[in-house]
Backbone as a chain_set.jsonl record, in Angstrom:
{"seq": "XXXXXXXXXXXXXXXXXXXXXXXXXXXXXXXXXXXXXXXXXXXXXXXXXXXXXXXXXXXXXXXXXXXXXXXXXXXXXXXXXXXXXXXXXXXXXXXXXXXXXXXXXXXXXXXXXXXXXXXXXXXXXXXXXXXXXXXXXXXXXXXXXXXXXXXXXXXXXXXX", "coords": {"N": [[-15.47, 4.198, -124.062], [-13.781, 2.35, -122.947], [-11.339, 3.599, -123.543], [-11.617, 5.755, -121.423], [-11.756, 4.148, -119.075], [-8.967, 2.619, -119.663], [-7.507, 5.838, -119.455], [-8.198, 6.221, -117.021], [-7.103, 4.184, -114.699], [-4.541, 4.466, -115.629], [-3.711, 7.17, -114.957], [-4.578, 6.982, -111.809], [-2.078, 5.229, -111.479], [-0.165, 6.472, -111.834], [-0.534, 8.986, -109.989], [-0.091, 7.286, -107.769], [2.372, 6.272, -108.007], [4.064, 8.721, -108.055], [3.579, 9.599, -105.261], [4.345, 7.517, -103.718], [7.221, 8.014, -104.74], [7.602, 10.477, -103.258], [7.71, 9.849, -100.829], [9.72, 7.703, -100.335], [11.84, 9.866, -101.07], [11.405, 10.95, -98.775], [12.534, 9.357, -96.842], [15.384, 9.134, -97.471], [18.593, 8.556, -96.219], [20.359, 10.57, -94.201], [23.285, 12.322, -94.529], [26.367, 12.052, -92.643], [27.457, 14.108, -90.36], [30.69, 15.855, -89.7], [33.138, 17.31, -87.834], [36.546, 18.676, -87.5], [40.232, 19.316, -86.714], [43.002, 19.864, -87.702], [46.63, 18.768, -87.925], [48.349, 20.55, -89.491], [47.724, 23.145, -91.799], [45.887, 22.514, -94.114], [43.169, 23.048, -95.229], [42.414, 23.531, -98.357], [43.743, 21.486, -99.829], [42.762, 18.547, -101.296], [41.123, 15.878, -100.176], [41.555, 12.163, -99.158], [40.792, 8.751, -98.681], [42.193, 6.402, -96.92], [42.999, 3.281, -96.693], [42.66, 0.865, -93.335], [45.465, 0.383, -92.343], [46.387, 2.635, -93.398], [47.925, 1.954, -95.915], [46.994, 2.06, -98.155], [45.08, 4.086, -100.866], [42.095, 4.138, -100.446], [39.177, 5.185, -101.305], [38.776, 7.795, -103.442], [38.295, 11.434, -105.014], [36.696, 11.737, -107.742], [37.535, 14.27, -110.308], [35.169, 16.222, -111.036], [33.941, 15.838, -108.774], [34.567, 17.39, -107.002], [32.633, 19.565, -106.593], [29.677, 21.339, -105.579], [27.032, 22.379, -106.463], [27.584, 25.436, -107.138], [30.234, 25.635, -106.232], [33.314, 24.673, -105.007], [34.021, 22.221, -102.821], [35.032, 22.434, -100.404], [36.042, 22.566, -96.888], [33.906, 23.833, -94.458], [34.876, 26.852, -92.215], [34.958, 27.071, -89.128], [33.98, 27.96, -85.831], [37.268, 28.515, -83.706], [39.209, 27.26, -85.102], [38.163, 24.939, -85.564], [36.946, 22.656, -88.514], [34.293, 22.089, -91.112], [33.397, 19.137, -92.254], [33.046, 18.711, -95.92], [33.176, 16.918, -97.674], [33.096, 14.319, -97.142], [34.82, 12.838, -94.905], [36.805, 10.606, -92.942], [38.909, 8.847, -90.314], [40.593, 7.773, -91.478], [41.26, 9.269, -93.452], [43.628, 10.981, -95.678], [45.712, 13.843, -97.017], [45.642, 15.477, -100.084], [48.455, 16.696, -102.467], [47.551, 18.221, -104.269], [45.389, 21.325, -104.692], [41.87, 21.853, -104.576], [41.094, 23.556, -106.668], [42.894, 23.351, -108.377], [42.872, 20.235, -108.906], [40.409, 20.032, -109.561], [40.259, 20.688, -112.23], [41.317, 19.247, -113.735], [41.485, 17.053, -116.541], [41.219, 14.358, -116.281], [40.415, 11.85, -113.697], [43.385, 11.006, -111.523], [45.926, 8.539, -112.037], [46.132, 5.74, -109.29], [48.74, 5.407, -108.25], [49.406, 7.789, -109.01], [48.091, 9.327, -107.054], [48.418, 8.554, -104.971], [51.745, 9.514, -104.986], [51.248, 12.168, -104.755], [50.539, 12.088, -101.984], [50.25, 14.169, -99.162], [50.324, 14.455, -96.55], [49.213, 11.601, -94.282], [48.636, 11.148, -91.644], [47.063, 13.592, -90.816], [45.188, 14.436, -88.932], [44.188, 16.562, -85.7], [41.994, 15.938, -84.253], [38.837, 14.701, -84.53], [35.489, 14.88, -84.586], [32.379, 13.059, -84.548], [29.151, 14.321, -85.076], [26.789, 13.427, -85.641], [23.917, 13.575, -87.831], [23.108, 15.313, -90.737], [20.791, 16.05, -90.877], [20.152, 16.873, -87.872], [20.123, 19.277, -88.257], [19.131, 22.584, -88.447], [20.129, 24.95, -89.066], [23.452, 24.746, -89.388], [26.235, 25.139, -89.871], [26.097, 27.808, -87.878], [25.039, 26.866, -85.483], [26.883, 24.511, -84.52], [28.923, 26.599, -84.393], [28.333, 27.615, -82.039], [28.051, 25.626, -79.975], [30.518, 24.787, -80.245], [31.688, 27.264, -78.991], [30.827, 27.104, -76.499], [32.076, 25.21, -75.508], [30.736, 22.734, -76.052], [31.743, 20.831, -77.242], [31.699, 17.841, -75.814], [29.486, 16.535, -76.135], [29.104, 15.516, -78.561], [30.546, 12.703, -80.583], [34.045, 11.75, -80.003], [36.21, 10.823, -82.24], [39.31, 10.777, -83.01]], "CA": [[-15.546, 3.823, -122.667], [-12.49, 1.756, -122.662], [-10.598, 4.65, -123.323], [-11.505, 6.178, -120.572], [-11.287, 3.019, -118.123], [-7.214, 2.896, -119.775], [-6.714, 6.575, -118.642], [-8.062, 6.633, -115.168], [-6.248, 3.567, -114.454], [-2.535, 4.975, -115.982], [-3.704, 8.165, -114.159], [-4.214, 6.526, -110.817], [-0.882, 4.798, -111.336], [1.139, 7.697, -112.086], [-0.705, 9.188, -108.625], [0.355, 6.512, -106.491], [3.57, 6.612, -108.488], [4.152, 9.773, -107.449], [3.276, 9.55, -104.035], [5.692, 6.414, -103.651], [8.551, 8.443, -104.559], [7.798, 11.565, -102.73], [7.621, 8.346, -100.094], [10.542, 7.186, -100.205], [12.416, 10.451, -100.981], [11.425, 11.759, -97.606], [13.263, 8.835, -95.88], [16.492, 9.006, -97.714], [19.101, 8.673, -94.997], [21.011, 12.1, -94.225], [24.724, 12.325, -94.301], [26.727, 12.221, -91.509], [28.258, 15.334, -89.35], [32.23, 15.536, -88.847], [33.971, 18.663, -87.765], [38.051, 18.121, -87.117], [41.147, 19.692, -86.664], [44.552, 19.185, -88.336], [48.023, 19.214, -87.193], [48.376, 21.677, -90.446], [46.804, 23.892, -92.751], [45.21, 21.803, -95.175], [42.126, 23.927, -96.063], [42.435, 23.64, -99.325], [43.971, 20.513, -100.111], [41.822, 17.381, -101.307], [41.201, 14.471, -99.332], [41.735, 10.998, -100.049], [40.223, 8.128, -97.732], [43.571, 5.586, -97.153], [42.833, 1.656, -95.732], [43.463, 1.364, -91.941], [46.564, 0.408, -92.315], [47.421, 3.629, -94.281], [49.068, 1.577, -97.376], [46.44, 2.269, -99.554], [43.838, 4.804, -100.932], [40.625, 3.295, -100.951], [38.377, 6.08, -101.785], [39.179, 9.447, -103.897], [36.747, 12.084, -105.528], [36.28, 11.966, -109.209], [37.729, 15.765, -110.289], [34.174, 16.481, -111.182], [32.906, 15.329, -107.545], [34.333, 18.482, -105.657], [31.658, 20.898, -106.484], [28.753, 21.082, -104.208], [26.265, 23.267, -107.009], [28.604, 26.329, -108.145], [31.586, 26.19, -105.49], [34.152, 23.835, -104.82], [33.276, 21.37, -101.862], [36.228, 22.898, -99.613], [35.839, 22.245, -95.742], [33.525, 25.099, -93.862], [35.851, 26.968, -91.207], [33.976, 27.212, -87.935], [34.452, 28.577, -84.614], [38.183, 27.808, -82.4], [40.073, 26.157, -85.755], [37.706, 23.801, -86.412], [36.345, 22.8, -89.962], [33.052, 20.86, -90.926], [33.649, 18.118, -93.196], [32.11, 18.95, -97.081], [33.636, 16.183, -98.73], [32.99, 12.972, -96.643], [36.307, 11.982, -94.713], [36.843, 9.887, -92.264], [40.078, 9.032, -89.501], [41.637, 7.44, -92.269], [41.891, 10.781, -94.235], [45.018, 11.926, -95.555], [45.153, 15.179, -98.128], [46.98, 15.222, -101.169], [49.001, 18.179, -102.658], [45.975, 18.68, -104.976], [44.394, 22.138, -104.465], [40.987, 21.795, -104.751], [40.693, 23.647, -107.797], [44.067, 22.066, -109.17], [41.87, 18.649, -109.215], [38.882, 20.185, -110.325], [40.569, 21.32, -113.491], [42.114, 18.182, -114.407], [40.651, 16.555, -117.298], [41.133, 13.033, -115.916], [41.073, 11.154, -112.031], [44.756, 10.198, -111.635], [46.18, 7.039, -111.312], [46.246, 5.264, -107.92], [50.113, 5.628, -108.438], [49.866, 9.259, -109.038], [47.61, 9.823, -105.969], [50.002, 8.24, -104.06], [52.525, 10.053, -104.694], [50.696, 13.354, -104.216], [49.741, 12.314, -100.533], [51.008, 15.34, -98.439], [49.847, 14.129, -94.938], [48.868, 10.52, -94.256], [48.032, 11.374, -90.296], [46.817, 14.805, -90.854], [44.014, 14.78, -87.788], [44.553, 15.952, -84.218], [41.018, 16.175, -83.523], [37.11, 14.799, -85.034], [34.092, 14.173, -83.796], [31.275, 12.572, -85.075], [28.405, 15.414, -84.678], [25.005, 13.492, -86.037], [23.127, 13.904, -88.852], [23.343, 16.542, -91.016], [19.187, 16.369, -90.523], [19.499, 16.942, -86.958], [20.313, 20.854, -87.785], [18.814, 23.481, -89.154], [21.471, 26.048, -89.431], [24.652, 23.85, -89.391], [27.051, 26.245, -89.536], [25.441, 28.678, -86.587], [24.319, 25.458, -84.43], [28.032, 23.639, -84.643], [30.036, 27.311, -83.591], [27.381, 27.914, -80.562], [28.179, 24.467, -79.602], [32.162, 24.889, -80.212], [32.292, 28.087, -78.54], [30.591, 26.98, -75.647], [32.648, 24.035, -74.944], [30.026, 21.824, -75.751], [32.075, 19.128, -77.791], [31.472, 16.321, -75.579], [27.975, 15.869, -76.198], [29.844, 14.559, -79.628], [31.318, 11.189, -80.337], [35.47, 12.252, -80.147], [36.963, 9.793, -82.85], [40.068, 11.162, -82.176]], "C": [[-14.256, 3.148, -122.22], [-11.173, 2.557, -123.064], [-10.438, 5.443, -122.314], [-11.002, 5.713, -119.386], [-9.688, 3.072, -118.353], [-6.461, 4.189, -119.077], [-6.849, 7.288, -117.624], [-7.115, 5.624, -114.745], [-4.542, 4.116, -114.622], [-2.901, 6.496, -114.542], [-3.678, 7.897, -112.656], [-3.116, 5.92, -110.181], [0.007, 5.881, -111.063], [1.035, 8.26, -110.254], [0.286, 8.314, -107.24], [1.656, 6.432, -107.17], [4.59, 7.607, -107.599], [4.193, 10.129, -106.18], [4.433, 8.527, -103.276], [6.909, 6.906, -103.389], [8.756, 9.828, -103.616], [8.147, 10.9, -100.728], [8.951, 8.261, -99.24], [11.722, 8.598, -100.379], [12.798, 11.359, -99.439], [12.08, 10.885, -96.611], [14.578, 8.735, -96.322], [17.537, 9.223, -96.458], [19.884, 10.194, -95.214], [22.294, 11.468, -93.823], [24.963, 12.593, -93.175], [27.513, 13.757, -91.295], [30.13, 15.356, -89.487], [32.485, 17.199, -89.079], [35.457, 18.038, -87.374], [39.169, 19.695, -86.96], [42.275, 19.384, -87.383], [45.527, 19.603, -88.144], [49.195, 20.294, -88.94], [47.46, 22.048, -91.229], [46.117, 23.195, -93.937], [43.986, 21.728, -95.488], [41.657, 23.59, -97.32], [43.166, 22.625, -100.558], [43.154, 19.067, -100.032], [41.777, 16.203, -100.439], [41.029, 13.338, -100.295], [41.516, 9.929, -98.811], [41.572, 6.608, -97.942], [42.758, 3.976, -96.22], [43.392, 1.808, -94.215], [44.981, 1.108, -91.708], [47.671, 1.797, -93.039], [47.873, 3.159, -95.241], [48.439, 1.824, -98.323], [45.348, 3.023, -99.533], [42.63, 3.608, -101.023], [39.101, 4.206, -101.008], [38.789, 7.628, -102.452], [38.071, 10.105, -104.965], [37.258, 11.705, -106.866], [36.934, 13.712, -109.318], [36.46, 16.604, -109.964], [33.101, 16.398, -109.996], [32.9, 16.483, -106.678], [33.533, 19.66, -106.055], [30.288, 20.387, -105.713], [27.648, 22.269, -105.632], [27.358, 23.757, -107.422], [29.774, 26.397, -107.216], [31.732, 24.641, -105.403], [33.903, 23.442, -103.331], [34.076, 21.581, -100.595], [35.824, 22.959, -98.31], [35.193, 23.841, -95.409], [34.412, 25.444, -92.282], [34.736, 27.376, -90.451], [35.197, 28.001, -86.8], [35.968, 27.665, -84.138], [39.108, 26.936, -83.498], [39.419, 25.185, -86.35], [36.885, 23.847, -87.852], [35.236, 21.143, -90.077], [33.463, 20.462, -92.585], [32.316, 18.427, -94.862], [32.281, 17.801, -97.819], [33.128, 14.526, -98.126], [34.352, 11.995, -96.02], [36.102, 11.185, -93.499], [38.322, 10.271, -91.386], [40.904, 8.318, -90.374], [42.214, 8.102, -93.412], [43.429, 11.276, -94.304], [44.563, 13.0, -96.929], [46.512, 14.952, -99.039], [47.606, 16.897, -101.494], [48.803, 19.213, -103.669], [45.576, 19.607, -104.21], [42.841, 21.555, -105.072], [40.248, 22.358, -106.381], [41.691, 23.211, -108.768], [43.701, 20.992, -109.606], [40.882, 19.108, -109.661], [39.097, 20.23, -111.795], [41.133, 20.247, -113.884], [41.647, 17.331, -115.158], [40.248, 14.918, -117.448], [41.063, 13.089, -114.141], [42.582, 10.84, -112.316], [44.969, 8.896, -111.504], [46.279, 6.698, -110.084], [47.764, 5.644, -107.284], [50.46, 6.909, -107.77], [49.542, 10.004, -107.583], [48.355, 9.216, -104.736], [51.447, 8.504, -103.37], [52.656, 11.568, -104.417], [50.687, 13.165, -102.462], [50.696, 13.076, -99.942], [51.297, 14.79, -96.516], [48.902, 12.797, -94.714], [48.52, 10.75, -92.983], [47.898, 12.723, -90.148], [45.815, 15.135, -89.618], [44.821, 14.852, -86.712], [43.59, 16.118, -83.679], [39.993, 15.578, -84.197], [36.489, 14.041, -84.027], [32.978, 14.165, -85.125], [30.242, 13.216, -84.385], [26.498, 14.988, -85.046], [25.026, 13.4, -87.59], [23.209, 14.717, -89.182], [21.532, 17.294, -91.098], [18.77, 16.798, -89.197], [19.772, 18.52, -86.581], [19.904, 21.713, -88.87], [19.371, 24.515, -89.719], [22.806, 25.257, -89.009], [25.58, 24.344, -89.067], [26.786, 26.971, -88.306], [25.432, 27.816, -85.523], [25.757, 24.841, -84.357], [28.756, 25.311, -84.318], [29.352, 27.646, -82.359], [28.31, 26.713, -80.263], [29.729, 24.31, -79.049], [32.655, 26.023, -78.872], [31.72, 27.769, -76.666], [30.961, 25.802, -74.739], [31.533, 22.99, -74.533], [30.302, 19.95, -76.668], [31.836, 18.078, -77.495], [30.517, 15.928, -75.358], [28.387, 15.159, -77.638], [30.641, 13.557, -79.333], [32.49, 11.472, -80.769], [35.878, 10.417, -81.133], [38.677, 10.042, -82.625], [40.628, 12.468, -81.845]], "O": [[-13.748, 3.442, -121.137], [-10.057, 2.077, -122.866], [-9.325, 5.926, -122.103], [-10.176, 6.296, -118.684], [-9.015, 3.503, -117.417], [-5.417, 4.119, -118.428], [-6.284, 8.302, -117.213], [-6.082, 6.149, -114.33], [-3.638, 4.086, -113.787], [-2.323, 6.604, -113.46], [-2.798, 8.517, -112.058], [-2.923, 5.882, -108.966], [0.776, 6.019, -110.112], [1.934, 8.122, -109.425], [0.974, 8.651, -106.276], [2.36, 6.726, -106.204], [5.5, 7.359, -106.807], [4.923, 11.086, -105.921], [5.215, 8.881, -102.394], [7.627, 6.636, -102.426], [9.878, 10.211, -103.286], [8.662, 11.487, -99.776], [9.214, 8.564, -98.076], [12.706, 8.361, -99.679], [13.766, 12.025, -99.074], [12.286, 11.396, -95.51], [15.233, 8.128, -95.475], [17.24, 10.133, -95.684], [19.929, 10.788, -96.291], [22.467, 10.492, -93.094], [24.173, 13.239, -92.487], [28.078, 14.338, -92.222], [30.572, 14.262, -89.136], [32.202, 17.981, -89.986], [35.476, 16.887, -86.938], [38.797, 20.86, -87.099], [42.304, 18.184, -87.654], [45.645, 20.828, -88.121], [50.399, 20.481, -89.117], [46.43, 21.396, -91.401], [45.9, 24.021, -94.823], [43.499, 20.698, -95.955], [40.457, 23.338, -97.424], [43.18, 22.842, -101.77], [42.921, 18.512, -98.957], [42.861, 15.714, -100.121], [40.649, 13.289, -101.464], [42.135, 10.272, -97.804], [41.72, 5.987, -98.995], [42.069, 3.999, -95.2], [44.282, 2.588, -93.874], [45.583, 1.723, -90.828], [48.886, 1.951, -93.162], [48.504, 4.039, -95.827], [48.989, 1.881, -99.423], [44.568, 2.948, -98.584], [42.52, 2.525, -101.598], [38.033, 3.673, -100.706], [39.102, 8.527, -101.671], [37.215, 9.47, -105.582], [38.429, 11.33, -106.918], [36.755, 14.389, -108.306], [36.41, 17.429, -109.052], [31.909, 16.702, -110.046], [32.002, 16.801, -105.898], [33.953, 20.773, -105.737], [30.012, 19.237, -105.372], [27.894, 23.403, -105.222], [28.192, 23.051, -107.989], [30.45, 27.402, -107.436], [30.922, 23.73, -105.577], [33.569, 24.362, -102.585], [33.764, 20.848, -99.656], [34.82, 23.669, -98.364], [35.702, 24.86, -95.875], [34.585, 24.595, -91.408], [33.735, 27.916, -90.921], [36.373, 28.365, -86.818], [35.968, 26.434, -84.156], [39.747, 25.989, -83.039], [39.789, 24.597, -87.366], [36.297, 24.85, -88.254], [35.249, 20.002, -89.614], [33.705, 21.114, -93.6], [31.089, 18.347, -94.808], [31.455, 17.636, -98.717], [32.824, 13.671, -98.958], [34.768, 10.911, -96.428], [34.943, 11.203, -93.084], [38.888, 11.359, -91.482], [42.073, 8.219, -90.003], [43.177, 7.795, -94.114], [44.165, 11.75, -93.438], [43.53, 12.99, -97.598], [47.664, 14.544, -98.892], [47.293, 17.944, -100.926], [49.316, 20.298, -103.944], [45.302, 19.279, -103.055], [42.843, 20.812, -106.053], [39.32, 21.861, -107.02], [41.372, 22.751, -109.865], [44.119, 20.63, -110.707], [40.306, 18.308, -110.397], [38.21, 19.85, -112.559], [41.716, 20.598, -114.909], [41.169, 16.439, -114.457], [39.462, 14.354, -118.21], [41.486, 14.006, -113.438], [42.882, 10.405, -113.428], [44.208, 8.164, -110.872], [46.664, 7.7, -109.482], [47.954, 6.064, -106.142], [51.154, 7.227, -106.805], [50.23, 10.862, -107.032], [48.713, 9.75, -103.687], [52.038, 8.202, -102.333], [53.662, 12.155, -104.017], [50.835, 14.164, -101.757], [51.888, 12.809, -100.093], [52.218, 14.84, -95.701], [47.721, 12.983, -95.008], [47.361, 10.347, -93.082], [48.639, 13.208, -89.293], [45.721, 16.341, -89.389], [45.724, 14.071, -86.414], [43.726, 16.48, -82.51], [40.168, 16.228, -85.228], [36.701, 13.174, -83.179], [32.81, 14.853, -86.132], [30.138, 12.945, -83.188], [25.471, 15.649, -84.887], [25.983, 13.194, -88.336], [23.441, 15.552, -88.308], [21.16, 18.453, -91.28], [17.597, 17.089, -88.966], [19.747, 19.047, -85.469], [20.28, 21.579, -90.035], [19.067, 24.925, -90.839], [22.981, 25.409, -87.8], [25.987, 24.127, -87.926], [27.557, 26.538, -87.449], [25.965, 28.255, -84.504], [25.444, 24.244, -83.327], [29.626, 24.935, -83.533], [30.143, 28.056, -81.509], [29.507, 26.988, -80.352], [30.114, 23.91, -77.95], [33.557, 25.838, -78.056], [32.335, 28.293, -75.737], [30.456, 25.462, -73.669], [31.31, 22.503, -73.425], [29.754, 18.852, -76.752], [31.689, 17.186, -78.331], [30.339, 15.045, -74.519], [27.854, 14.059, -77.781], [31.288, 13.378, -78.301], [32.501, 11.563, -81.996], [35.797, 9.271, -80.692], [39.197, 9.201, -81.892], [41.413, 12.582, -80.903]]}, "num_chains": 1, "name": "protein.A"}
């Protein structure tokens, strides 16, 4: 009998266990939106998140960070030039002279030094906006070139 009492109890735990995290998984916050522009081609060159003053990195991926599943985390090209942010940048984005799979393949992060002296473009933006949630779209891609092509940018927040 007290065997049984032990594994309805664990079993009811595990339940509400379970339930908890399916809970709490369903409010995880959703990443943010950015689409941009850049006053060059830098597609395919890594980003690196610099202090506002520009003097210093203060965020860079891990080699191992730019895959997204089986592809490399490389900006999606959209409608009119613009590209939607895969990596997480910001207006303090500059790109280094790291290809994307150049850094992927590298069997270490670099030094702060090294990434330093990679940086290609320290004011590489002539355009983002802040677009939402990446929860507030169902087709992301499709829903963000409608939007572009229809000159509907300024329902977005222009950072610059």
């Amino acid at each position: 009998m007290r065997v049984i009492f032990i594994l309805t109890i664990g079993f009811l735990f595990a339940c509400n266990t379970q339930k908890s995290l399916e809970t709490s998984n369903s409010k995880m916050p959703s990443p943010p939106v950015y689409i941009y522009k850049t006053v060059n081609d830098y597609l395919v060159n890594v980003p690196v998140i610099l202090s506002e003053d520009k003097k210093q990195i203060v965020s860079y991926p891990a080699p191992g960070d730019l895959m997204i599943g089986s592809k490399l985390s490389v900006p999606t090209k959209l409608a009119n030039g613009y590209l939607l942010d895969n990596r997480g940048i910001n207006k303090n984005v500059a790109f280094l002279n790291y290809s994307y799979s150049e850094y992927y393949n590298l069997k270490k992060s670099p030094s702060i030094e090294e990434l330093k002296s990679k940086i290609k473009d320290s004011n590489p933006l002539s355009e983002l906006y802040y677009c939402g949630k990446k929860s507030d779209f169902k087709n992301i891609e499709k829903e963000l070139n409608k939007i572009i092509k229809e000159e509907g940018l300024k329902k977005f927040k222009k950072i610059k």
